[in-house]
C-alpha positions as semicolon CSV with decimal commas, in nm:
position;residue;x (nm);y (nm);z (nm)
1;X;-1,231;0,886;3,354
2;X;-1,018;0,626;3,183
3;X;-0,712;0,553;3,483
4;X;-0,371;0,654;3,246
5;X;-0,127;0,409;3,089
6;X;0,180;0,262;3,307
7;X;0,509;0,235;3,154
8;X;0,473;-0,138;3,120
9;X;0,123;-0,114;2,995
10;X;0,229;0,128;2,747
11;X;0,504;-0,105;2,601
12;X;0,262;-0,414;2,577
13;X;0,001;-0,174;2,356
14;X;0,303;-0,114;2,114
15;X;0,444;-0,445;2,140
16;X;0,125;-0,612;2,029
17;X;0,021;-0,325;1,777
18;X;0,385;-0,335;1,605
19;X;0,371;-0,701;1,606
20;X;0,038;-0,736;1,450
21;X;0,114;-0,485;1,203
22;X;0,444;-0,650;1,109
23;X;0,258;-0,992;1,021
24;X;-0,008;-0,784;0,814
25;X;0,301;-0,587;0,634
26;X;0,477;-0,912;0,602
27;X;0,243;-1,089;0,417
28;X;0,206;-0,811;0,145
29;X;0,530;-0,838;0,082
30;X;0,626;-1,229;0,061
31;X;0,358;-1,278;-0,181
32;X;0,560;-1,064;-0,424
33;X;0,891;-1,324;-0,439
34;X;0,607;-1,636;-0,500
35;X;0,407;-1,441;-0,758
36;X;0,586;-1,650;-1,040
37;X;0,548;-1,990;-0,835
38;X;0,161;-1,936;-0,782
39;X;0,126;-1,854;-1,163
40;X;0,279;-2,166;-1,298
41;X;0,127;-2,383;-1,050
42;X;-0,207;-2,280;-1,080
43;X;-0,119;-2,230;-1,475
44;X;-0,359;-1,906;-1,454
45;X;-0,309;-1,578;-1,681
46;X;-0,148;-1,267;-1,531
47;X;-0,480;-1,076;-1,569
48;X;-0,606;-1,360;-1,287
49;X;-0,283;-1,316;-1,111
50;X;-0,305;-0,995;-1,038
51;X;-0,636;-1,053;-0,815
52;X;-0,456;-1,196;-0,538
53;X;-0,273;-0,866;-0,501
54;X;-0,556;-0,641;-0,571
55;X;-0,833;-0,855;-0,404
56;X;-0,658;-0,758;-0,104
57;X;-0,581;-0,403;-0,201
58;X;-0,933;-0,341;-0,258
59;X;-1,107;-0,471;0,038
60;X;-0,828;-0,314;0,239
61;X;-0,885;0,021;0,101
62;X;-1,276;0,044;0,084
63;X;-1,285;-0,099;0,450
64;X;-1,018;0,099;0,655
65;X;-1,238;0,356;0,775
66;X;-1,495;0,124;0,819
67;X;-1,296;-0,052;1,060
68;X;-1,176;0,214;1,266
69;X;-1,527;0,349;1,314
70;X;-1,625;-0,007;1,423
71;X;-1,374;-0,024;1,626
72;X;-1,485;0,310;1,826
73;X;-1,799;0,228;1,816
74;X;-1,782;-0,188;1,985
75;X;-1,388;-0,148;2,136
76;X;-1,110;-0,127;2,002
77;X;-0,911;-0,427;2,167
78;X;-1,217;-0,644;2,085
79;X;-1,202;-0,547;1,715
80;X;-0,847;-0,603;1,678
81;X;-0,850;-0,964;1,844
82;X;-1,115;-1,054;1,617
83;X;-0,943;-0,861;1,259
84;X;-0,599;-1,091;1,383
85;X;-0,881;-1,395;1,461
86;X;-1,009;-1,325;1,092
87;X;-0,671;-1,292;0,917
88;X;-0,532;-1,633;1,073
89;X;-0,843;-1,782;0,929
90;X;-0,801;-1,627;0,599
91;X;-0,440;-1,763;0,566
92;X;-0,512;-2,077;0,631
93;X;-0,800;-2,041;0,355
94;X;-0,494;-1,937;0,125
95;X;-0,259;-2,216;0,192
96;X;-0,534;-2,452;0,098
97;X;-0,583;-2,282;-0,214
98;X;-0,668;-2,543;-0,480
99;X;-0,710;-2,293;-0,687
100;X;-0,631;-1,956;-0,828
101;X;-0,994;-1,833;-0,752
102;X;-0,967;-2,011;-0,397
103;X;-0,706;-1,783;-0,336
104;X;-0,846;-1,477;-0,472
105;X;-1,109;-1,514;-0,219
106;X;-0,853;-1,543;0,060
107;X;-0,701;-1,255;-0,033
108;X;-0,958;-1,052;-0,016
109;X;-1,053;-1,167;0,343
110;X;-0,681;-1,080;0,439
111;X;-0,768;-0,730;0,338
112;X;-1,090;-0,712;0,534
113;X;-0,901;-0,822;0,832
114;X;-0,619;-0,598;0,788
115;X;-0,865;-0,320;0,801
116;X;-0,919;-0,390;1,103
117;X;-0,600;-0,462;1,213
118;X;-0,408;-0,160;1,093
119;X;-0,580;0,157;1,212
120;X;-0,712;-0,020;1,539
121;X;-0,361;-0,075;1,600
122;X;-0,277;0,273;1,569
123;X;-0,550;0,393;1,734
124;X;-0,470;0,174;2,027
125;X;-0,136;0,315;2,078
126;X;-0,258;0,667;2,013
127;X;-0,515;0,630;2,321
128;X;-0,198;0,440;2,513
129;X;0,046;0,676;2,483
130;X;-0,017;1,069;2,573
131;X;0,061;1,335;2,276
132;X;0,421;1,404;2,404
133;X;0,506;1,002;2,371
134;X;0,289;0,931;2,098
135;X;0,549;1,073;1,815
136;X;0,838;0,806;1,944
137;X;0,604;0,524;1,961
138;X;0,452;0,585;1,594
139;X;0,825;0,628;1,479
140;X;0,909;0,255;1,653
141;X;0,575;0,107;1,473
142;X;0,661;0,237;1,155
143;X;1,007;0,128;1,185
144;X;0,887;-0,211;1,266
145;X;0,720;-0,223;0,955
146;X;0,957;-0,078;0,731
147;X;1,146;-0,430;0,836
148;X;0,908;-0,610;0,674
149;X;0,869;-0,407;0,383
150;X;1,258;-0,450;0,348
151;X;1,274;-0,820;0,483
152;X;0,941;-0,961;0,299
153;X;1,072;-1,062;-0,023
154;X;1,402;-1,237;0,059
155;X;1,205;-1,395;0,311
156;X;0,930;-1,485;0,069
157;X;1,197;-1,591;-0,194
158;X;1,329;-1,842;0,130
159;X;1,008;-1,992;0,242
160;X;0,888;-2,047;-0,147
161;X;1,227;-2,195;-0,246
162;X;1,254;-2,384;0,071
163;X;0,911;-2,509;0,161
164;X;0,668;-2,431;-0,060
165;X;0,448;-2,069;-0,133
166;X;0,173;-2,172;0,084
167;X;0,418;-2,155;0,383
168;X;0,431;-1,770;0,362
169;X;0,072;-1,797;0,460
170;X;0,088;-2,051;0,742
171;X;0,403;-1,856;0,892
172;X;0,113;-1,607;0,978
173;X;-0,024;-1,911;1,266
174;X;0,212;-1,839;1,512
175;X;0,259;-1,496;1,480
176;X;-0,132;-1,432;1,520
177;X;-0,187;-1,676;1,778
178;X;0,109;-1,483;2,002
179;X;-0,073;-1,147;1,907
180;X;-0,396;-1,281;2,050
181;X;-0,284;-1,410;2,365
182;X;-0,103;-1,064;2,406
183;X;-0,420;-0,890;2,332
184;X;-0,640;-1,037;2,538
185;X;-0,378;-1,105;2,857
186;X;-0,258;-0,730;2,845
187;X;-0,492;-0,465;2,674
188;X;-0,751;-0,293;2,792
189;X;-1,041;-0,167;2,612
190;X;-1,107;0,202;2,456
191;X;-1,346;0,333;2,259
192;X;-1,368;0,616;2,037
193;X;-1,658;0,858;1,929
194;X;-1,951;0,625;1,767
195;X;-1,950;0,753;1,476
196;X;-2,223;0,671;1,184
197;X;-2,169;0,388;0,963
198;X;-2,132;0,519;0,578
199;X;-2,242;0,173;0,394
200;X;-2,396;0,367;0,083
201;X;-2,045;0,532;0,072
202;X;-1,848;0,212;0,115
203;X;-2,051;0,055;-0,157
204;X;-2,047;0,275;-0,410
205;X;-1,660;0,318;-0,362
206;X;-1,607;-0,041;-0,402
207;X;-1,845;-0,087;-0,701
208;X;-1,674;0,189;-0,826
209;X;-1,303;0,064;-0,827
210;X;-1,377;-0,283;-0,960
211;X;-1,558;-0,167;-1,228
212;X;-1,313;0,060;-1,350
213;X;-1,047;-0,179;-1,292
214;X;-1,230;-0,457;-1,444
215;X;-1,256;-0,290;-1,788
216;X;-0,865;-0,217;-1,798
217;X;-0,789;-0,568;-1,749
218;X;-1,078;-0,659;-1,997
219;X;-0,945;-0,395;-2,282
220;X;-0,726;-0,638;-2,445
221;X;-0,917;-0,960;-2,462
222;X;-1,274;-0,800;-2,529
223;X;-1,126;-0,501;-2,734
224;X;-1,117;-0,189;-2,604
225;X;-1,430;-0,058;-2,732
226;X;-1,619;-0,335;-2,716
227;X;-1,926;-0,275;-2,513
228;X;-1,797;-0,504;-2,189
229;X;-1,542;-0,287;-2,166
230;X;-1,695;0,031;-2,207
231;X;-1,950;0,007;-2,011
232;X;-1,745;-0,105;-1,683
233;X;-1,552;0,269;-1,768
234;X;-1,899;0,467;-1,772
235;X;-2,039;0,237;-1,491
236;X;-1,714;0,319;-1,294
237;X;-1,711;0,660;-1,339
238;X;-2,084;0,676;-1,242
239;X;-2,031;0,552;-0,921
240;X;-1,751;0,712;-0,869
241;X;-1,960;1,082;-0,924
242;X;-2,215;0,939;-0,729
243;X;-1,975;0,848;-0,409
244;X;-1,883;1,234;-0,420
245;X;-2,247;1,355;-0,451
246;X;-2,352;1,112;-0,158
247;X;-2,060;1,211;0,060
248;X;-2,145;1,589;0,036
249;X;-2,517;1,519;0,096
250;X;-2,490;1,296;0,403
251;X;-2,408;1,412;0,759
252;X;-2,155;1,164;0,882
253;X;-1,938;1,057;0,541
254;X;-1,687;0,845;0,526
255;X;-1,485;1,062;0,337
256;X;-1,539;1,458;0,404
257;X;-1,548;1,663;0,067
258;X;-1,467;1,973;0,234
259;X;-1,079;1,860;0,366
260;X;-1,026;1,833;-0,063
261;X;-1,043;2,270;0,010
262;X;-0,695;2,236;0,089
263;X;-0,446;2,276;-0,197
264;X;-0,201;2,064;-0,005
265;X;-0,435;1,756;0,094
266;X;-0,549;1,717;-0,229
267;X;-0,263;1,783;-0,424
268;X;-0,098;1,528;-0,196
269;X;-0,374;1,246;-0,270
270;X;-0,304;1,253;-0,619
271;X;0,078;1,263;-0,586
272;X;0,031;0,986;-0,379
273;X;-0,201;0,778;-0,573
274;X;0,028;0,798;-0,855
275;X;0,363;0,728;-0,713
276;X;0,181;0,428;-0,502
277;X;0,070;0,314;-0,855
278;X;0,398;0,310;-1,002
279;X;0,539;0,145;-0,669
280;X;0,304;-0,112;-0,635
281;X;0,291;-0,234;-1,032
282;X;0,666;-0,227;-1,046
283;X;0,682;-0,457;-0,753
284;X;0,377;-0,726;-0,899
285;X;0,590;-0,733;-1,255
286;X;0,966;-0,678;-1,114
287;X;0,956;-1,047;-0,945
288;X;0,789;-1,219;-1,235
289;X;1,063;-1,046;-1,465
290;X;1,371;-1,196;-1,236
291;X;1,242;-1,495;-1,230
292;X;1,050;-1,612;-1,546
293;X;1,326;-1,446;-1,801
294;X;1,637;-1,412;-1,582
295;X;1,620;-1,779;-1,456
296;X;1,628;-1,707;-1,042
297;X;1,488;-1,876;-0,823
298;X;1,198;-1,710;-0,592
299;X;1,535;-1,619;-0,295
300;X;1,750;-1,493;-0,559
301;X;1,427;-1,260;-0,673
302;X;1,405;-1,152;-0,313
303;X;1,758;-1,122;-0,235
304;X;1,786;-0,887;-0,581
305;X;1,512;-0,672;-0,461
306;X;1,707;-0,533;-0,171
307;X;1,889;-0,232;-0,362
308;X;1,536;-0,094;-0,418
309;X;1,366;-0,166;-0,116
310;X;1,665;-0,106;0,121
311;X;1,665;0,236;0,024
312;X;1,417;0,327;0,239
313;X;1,615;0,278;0,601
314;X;1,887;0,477;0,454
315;X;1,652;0,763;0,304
316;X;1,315;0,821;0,471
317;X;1,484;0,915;0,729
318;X;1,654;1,162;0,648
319;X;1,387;1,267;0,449
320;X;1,186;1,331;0,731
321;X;1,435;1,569;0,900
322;X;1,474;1,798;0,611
323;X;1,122;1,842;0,561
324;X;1,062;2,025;0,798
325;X;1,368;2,269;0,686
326;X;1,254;2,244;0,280
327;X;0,875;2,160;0,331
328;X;0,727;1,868;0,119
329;X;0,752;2,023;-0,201
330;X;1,065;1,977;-0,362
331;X;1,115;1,612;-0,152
332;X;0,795;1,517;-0,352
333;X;0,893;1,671;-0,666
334;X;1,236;1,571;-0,642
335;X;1,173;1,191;-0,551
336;X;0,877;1,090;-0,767
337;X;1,104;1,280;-1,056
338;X;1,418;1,023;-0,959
339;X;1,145;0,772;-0,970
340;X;1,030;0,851;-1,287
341;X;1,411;0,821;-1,398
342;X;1,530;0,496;-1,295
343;X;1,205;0,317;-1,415
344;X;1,231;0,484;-1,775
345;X;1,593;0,383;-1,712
346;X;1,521;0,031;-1,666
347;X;1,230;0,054;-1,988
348;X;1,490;0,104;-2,219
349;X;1,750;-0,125;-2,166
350;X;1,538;-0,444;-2,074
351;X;1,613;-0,717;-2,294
352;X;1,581;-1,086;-2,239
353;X;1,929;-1,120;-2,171
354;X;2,041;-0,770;-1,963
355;X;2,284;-0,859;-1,679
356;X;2,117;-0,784;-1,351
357;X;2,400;-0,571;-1,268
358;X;2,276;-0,329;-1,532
359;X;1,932;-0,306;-1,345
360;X;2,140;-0,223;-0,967
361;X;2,186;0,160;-1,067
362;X;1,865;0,266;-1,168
363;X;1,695;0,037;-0,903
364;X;1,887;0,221;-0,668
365;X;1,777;0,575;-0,809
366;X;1,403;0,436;-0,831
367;X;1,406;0,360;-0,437
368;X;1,593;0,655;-0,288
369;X;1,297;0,793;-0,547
370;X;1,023;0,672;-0,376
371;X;1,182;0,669;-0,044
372;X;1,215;1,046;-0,035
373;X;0,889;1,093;-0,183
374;X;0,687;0,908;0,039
375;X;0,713;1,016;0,383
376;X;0,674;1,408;0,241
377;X;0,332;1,324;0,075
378;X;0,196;1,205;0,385
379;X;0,382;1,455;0,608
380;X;0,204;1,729;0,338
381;X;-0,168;1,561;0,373
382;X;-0,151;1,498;0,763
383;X;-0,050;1,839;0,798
384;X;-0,276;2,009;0,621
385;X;-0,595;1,961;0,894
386;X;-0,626;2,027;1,187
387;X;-0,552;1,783;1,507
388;X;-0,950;1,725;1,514
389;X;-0,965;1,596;1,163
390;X;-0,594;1,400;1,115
391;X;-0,775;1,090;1,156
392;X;-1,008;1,100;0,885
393;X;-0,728;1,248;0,703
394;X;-0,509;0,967;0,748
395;X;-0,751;0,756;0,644
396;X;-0,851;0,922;0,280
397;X;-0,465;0,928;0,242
398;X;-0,462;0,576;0,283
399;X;-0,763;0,502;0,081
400;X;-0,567;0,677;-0,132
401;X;-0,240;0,515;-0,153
402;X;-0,356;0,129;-0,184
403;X;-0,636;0,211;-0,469
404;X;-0,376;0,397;-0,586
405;X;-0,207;0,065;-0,590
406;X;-0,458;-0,126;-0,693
407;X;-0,489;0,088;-1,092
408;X;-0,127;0,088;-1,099
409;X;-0,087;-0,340;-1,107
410;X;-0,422;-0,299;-1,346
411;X;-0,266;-0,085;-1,567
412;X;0,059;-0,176;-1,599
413;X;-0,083;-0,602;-1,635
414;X;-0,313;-0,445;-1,900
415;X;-0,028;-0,260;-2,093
416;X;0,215;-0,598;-2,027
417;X;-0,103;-0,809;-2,144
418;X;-0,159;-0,605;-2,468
419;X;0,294;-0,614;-2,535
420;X;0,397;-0,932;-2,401
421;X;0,344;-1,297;-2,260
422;X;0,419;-1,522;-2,026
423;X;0,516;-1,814;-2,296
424;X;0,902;-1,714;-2,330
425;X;1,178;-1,467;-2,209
426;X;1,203;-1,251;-2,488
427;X;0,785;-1,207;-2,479
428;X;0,800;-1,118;-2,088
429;X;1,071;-0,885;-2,132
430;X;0,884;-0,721;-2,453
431;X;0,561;-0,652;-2,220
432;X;0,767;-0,591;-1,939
433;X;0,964;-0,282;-2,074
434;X;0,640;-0,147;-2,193
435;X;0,493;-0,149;-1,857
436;X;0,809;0,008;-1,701
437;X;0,763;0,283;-1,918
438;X;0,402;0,368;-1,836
439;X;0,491;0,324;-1,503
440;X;0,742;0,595;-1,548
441;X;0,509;0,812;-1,685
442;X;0,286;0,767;-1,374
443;X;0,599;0,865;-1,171
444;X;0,592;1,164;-1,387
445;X;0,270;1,275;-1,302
446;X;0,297;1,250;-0,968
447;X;0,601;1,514;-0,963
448;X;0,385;1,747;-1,170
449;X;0,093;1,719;-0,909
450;X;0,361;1,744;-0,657
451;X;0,444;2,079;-0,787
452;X;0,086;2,244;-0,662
453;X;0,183;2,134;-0,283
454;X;0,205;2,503;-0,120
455;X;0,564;2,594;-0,046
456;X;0,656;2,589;0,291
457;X;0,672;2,947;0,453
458;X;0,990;3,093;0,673
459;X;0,875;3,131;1,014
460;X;1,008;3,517;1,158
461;X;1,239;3,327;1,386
462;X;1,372;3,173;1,079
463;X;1,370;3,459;0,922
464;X;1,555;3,624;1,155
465;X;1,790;3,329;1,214
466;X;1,857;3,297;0,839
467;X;1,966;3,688;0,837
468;X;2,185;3,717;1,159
């Protein structure tokens, strides 16, 4: 029997899994204020461009449950040293970057580390701290990384302006090395239940996502029913229906088919998938827009980013008290709608010369959007298994969320591609307003998925309560 967690021991298992997670979360978000830099530099087309976001994204996503069932299976602590070992490589491989393909290839070897990083860190401090602790400690972790989500562009924007874009990478050296030492001076090993490896099933998910994504970001060049690009749909989609008839055939799969039974998880995915590809296109094009036809420079980008990303510290939480009052429902509904609103807002009065000030309002509506939204979804999806299964839940949900990301920057480069350019303001801001728009519409969507989330019952105490 495994001797229990000390107070101090405890706090060096969250200190080392927040920090960890806050260099992973970090480096998602810098890249976004240097997006424009990297483009010019490299001279490469935005179809290119969007690879070093979705490089990551996909090997993240396809590889998260991977690497928590590795991590169960050969220790925990000993898979997260080497995931942090792995991503400090990989960032140095991406500072060196001669070229936009260099980097691509470094990106996607960020995401493979970070999927080890991320749930291993979670599952360390779930097997640190005992069920009654274990809610405060998640809250501090998250929070932790919510300041990077907030603080990651401006500090992008700083270290790009300042020094150079490849510094956001080799920030990452320090940060990692201090992680290590932490790890392997005060953690102690845990393992989880070794659990079969899916490979078939990671495979065929992966094949299945790049094809589909390569033939939207092939539609406009090769023509959209030219046989390149139809054939990557019907491949993808193959796949895809093969994944699901594997996973309900084998006995160990890496993504159950039977937790989809539940109106709430899988209404939740696809909310989730959709407002995650609205968030994350909006934040690959938003930068570019600032800075190629407003004239900032890459800290002014980050620094005008704050109204919608600050919105979450003021918002999510508050979002998470009433939930449990409301149920996810109408937060879901509600947010992804206000969501949907300040991105068509923005859509329609782009123009190569709009005063920033014009964009503050509807940026503002857009992340108290998206900040209410989010924390419900996964609140809705968590909840909606049982204790035994939450694990494998989380980690469909977050599947989920960063393929979801990974089609939204597709989509909305394709629709930008096939509306605008690079080549002057008034051609960016042409493509740009397009994309807004669609990503509107995905916003949309997810608010009418939201509305099949099962409404949250009154309790007889509330009941009760609610009639005294």
């Amino acid at each position: 029997m495994q001797e229990p967690y000390g107070k101090s021991d405890k706090n060096w298992v969250l200190g080392v899994a927040a920090l960890a997670s806050f260099m992973v979360a970090l480096d998602t978000q810098v890249l976004t204020a240097a997006l424009a830099t990297i483009r010019a530099e490299f001279g490469a087309p935005m179809e290119a461009l969007q690879w070093t976001v979705n490089a990551f994204n996909l090997s993240f996503a396809v590889l998260l449950l991977t690497g928590a069932a590795l991590g169960d299976r050969f220790g925990r602590r000993r898979l997260f040293a080497a995931g942090i070992s792995l991503f400090m490589a990989s960032s140095i491989a991406c500072a060196l970057s001669g070229s936009i393909v260099a980097l691509i290839v470094a990106r996607a070897a960020q995401g493979a580390s970070s999927a080890l990083i991320m749930p291993l860190g979670m599952a360390l401090l779930s097997a640190a701290f005992p069920r009654e602790e274990r809610a405060r400690a998640l809250g501090i972790f998250s929070g932790v990384i919510g300041v990077a989500v907030l603080a990651g562009p401006a500090i992008g924007g700083a270290i790009t302006e300042g020094l150079g874009w490849q510094w956001i990478f080799w920030i990452n050296l320090p940060i990692g090395l201090i992680a290590i030492i932490m790890v392997m001076t005060r953690l102690r090993e845990s393992f989880g239940p070794a659990a079969a490896l899916d490979i078939p099933g990671l495979v065929l998910v992966a094949a299945s996502a790049f094809a589909l994504v390569w033939g939207l970001l092939r539609g406009n060049g090769a023509g959209w029913s030219s046989a390149e690009v139809l054939t990557a749909f019907v491949a993808g989609l193959l796949l895809a229906a093969a994944f699901v008839i594997l996973e309900r055939l084998i006995s160990a799969p890496m993504v159950p088919m039977r937790l989809f039974r539940s109106r709430a998880l899988s209404s939740g995915i696809v909310a989730s998938f959709l407002l995650y590809a609205a968030m994350y296109g909006v934040l690959f094009l938003l930068p570019q827009f600032l800075q190629t036809a407003l004239g900032y420079g890459p800290l002014g980008v980050g620094l005008r980013l704050l109204p919608w990303t600050a919105t979450l510290f003021v918002t999510a939480p508050i979002a998470g008290n009433v939930v449990n009052r409301i149920g996810e429902r109408p937060l879901v509904v509600m947010g992804l709608s206000m969501q949907a609103i300040g991105l068509g807002w923005i859509a329609m009065i782009i123009t190569p010369g709009v005063a920033y000030a014009a964009m503050v309002a509807p940026l503002v509506v857009a992340g108290v959007g998206v900040s209410m939204a989010m924390p419900a979804v996964q609140n809705a999806v968590l909840s909606s298994v049982n204790v035994v299964e939450m694990g494998k839940a989380s980690g469909v949900f977050n599947m989920g969320r960063f393929l979801g990301g990974m089609f939204g920057v597709a989509l909305l480069v394709a629709v930008f591609s096939g509306t605008g350019a690079v080549g002057s303001a008034a051609a960016f801001s042409g493509g740009f307003g397009a994309a807004m728009m669609i990503a509107s519409a995905l916003s949309l969507l997810g608010a009418i998925a939201g509305l099949w989330l099962p409404a949250r019952r009154r309790t007889v105490a509330s009941e009760a309560a609610r009639t005294a």
